[in-house]
N, C-alpha and C positions, 0 to 999 in steps of 0.2 A: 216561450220561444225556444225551438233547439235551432244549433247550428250542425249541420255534419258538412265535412270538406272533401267532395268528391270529385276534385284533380287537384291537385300544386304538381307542377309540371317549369322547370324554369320562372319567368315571370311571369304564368300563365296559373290562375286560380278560378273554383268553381265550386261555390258552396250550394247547399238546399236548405232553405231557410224552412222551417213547418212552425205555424202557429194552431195552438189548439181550438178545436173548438168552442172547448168553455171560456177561453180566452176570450174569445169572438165578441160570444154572446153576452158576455161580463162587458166588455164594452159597447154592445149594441143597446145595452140596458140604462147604461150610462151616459149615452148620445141622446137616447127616448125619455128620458131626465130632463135632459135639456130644453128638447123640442116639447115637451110639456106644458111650462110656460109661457110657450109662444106662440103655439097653435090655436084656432081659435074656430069648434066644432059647433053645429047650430045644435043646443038643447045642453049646452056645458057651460057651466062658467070655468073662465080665464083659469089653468091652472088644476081645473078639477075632472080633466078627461082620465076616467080610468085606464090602465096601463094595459093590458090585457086589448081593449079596445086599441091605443094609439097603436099600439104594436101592430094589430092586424093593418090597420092604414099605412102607418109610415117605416112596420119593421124591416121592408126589404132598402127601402130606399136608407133610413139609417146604416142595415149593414154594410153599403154599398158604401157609403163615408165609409166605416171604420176600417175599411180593407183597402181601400184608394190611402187612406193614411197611416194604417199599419204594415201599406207595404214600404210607403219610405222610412216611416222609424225603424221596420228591422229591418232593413239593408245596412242603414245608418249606423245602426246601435251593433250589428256584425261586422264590421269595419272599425269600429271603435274597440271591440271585443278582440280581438284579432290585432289592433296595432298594424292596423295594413293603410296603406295609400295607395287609391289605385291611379294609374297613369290617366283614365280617362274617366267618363259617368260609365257606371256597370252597366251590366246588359240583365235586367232582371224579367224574367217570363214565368207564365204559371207553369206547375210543372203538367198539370192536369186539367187541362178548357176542361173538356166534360163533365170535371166534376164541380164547376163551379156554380152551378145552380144548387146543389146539395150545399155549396159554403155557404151559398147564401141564406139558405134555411135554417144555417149553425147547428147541419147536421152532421159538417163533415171538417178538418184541418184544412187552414190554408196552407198548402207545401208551394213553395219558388225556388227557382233555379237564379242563380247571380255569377254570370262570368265577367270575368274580369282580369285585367294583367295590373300586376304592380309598379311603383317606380322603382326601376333597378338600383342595387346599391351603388353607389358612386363614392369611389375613393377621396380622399382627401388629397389638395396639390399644394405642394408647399410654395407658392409664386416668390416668394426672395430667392429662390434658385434659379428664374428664371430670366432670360435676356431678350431684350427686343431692339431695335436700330429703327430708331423711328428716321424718316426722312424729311428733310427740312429745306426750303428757297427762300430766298432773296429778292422780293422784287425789283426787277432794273430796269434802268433808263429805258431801255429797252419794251419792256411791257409797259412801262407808263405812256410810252410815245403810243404806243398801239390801242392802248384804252384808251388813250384820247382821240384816238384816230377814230372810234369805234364810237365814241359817243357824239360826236361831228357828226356821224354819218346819221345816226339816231335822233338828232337834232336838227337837221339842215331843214334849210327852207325851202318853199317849193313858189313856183312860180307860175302865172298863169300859159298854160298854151295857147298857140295861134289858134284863132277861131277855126275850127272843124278838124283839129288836129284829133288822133286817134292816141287813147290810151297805150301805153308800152309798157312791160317791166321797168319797174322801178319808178313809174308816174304817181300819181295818186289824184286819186279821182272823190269827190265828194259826191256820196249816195243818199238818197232816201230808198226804204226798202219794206216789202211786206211780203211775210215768209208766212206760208202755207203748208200744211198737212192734210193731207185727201180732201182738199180744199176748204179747210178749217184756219185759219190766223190762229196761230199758237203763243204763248206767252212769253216773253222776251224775244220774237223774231220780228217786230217793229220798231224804227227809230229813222228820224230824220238827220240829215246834215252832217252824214258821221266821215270825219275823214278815213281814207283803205288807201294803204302802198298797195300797189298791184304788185304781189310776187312776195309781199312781208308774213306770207301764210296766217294773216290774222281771223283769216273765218276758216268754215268749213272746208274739206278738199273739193276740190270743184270750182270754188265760188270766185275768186277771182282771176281764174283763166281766163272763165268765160267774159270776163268785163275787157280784156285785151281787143284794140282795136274799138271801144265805144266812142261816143264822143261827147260832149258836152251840149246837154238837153236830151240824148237819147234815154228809150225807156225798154230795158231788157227782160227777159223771161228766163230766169235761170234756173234749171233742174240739178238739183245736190242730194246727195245720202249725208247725212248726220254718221258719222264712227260708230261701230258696234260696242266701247267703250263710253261713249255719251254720259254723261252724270245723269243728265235728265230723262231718267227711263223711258217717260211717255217716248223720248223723241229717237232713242240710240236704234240706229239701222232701218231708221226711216227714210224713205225718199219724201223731199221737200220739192216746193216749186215758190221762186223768191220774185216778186216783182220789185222791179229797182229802176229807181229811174236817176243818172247822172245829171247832177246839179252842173258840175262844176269841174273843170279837168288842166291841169297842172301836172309841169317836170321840176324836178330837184335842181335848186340854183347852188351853189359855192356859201361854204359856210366855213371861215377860217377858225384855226385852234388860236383862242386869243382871246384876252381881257373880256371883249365883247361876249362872247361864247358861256364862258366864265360865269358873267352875268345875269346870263339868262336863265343860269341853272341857280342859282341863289348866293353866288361867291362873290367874294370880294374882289379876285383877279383870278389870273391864271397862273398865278404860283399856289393861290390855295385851294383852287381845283385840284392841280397836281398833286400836292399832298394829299387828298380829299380821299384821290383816286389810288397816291401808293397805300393808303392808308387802307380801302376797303380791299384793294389786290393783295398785302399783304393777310387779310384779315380769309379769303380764300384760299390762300396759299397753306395758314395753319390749319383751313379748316380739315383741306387735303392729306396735310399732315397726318391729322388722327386718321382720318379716315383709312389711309395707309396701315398707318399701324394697329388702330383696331383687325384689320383686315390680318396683317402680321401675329396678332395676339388670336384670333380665331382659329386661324392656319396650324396654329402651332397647340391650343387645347385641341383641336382634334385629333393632330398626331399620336397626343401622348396620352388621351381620352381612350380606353378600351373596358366596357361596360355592353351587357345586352340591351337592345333594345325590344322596349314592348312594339311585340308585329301589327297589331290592328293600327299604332301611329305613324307606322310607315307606311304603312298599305296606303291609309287616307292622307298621307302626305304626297307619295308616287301619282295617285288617284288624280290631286290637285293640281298635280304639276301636268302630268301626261295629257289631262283634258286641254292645258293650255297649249302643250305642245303643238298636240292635234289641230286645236281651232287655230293653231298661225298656221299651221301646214294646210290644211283647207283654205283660209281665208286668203293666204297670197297664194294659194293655186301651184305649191311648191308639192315636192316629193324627199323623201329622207335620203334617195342617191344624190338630189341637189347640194343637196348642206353637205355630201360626201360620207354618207355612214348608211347603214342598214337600220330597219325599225328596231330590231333586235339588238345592234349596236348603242342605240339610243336609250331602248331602255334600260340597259343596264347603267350607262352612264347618269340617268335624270333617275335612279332608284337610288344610284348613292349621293346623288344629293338630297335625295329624300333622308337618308342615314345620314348625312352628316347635319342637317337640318334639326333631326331628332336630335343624336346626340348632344348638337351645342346647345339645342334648348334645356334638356333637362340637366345638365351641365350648368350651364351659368343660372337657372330657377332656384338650382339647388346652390349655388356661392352668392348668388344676391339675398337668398332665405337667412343662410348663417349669417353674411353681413347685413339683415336689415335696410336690406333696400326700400325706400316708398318713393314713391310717386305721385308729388301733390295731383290736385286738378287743375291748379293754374299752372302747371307742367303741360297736358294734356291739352288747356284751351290756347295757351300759347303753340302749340304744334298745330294744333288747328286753324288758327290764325297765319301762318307762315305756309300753310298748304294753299291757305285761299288766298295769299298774297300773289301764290305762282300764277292765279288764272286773273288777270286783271278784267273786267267786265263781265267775268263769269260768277263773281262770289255768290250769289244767292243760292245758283243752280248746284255748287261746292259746297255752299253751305247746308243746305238741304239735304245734298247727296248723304252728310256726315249724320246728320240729326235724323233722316231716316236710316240708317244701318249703323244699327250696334256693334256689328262684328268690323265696321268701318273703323270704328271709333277704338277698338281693338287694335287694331292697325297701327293705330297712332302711337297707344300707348305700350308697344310692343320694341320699339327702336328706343324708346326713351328707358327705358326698364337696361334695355341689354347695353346700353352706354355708361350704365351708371355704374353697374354692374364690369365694364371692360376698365370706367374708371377706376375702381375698384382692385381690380386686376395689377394693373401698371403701377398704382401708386404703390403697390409693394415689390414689384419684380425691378429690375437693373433695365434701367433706357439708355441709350444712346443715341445720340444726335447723330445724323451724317448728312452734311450737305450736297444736293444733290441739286442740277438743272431744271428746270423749268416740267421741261419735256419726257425730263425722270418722274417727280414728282409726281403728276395726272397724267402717267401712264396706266393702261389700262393692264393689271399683271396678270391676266388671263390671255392678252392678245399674242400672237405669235410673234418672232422678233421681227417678223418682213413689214407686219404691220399694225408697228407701234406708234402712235400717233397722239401729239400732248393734245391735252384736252382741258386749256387753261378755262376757269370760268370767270369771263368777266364780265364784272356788271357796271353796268350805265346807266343814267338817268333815263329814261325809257319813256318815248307818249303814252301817255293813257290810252288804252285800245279796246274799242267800243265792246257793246254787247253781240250777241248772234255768232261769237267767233269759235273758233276750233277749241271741241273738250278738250279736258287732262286726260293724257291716256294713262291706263293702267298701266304700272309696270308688272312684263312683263318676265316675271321670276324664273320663266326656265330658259332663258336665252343664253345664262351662262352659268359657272360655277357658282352654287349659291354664296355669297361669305356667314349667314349666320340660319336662326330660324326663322326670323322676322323678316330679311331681306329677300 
């Protein structure tokens, strides 16, 4: 095998791999070896077809192995030869179709073309020189009084309505339902006796407007699209047709914050609710925390991050983001003067986040590689599990989603990597704590200052909410500054 190097150009490489001939044939001879013993011609025993013979039968289909596998040993083995890493899989092509019928006859060298960019060099950073102000709250009285307020409402009881009274926002209506696809019953779109707040967006968009004003025993026709995001392929940007027929129809009665309440969630009283509850707000409040300042520690390698990037992972980063861009601009029927910029404005903006995407990826690949970062699989199934906890009646369809798409399951293991990795980071560089408000805290630091708006996340005991109900939607990454590569 020779190598010759016909570009290095920056990060950008291009070799022409040629294997010889007699190479070829030296291993076409040696495949036909193989397939000797295993072939099995009428008028030969096992083993004793002469060679001359196998060869005119099987020598084109052997050479065709040896070349399907000696193109990836030398790529391989020139890459190893070389001490190179390329940023992506090479681009390896013949250099000459025409003459490949002559290869095949091993009357002629296999020559290939391999282009490829490398991973740039990346400086080393000394992080104990480095400072961050991580931001920190206090859960109060205050937010406790309002997650209680918040789980009351999540909780309340509801009450029968007067006979022929009509459903209203905020009622809740008890359905039985059967959900169709170009009038086919589809899998998980049937179920009895399920309670729906009218207005709690627990299904589809569509599906409980339409139930505003029904009444108890009526039997409805409701026409729905499933999200273009849907997990469940069959069904994403299908128009449905749901028959439902109203069991049963009830308003929201008074549900006081107290002992009783308390109880019904599994506590002892309403003092260990209340802790219950600073206890999981404060446990949000750190989450934000990091989140902050991982966001703080990203912000701040990319400032000081200045390395080439290889162009074909920006390309297909820009590529990724733009197509999204596009499908929001189509799909809500917006224009690029609406959001207030020019396409041309845009892309330049969603191209450096494609750049900074690259760089902090190959950046932090390259500080979790020296520090030995891994990532068990019970890292990875536990993320899993905390994805399909967000959809409550949906897990199958979540679950599925993940176990058919590998590059999903990617996803997963991509936020986990580059945390361990920030971990990593911080525990050598100078933190500082600074107390900050609520409102500071889970502010959103891309938002404008007119409007900043907290965004505490609190969670509550929550009913179960049936099947049939509104997918996860994809986040949709080019909405704003990206903070890393995985986000």
């Amino acid at each position: 095998m020779q190598v010759t190097e016909t570009l290095n150009e920056g990060l950008k490489r291009e070799l022409k791999i040629t294997v010889g001939a007699d190479e070829l044939l030296s291993k076409q001879d040696a495949r036909l070896v193989e397939l000797k013993g295993t072939v099995r011609l009428n008028g030969f025993r096992p083993g004793k077809v002469p060679m001359p013979h196998l060869k005119k039968l099987y020598g084109q289909q052997a050479m065709a192995e040896v070349i399907e596998k000696t193109v990836g040993e030398s790529t391989q083995q020139a890459l190893e030869d070389r001490n190179e890493k390329p940023a992506y899989q090479p681009e390896v092509t013949v250099v000459d179709e025409d003459k490949m019928p002559t290869v095949l006859a091993g009357d002629a060298d296999l020559e290939l073309s391999m282009v490829f960019e490398v991973i740039p060099d990346i400086e080393d950073i000394d992080f104990s020189k480095l400072n961050f102000e991580r931001l920190v709250a206090e859960v109060s009285d205050a937010d406790v009084d309002e997650a209680l307020g918040a789980i009351a409402e999540q909780n309340k009881d509801f009450v029968a309505k007067a006979d022929g009274a009509a459903l209203a926002i905020g009622d809740q209506a008890t359905i039985d339902f059967v959900g169709k696809v170009d009038g086919e019953a589809f899998d998980g779109g049937t179920a009895e006796g399920v309670p729906l707040e009218i207005g709690s967006n627990q299904f589809i968009p569509g599906f409980e407007e339409q139930l505003i004003g029904a009444k108890a025993g009526d039997q409805k026709t409701l026409n729905v699209t499933f999200p273009d995001d849907y997990p469940q392929a069959s069904l994403a940007g299908k128009d449905a047709v749901f028959d439902v027929t109203v069991q049963a129809a009830a308003e929201p009665g008074q549900t006081g914050i107290n002992d009783e309440l308390a109880q019904r969630l599994g506590m002892e009283n309403l003092d260990a609710l209340k802790e219950a509850v600073r206890g999981q707000a404060q446990g949000d409040f750190d989450k934000a925390s990091d989140t902050r300042l991982k966001r703080t520690v990203l912000d701040e390698l990319d400032k000081i991050s200045s390395f080439e990037l290889p162009e074909k992972m920006v390309e297909q980063e820009f590529d990724g983001i733009w197509g999204q861009v596009m499908h929001d601009i189509e799909h809500h029927g917006k224009t690029f003067e609406d959001e207030g910029t020019t396409e041309e404005e845009a892309k330049t903006e969603y191209r450096g986040i494609a750049e900074r995407r690259i760089r902090l990826g190959l950046l932090l690949g390259r500080v979790g590689e020296q520090a030995g970062v891994q990532i068990a699989e019970e890292e990875v199934q536990a993320a899993l599990i905390e994805r399909i906890r967000q959809f409550p009646g949906q897990e199958k369809q979540v679950y599925d989603f993940y176990r058919e798409q590998p590059e999903a399951m990617l996803e997963l293991r991509g936020p986990i990597f580059e945390q361990k990795v920030v971990d990593h980071i911080v525990s050598q560089a100078a933190v500082t704590d600074k107390p900050v408000s609520r409102e500071e805290l889970f502010k959103d630091p891309d938002a404008p200052e007119a409007e900043d708006k907290p965004e505490p996340k609190k969670k509550a005991a929550a009913k179960k909410k049936p099947a049939a109900k509104k997918a996860p939607a994809k986040k949709t990454a080019a909405k704003k500054k990206a903070e890393s590569s995985d986000e």
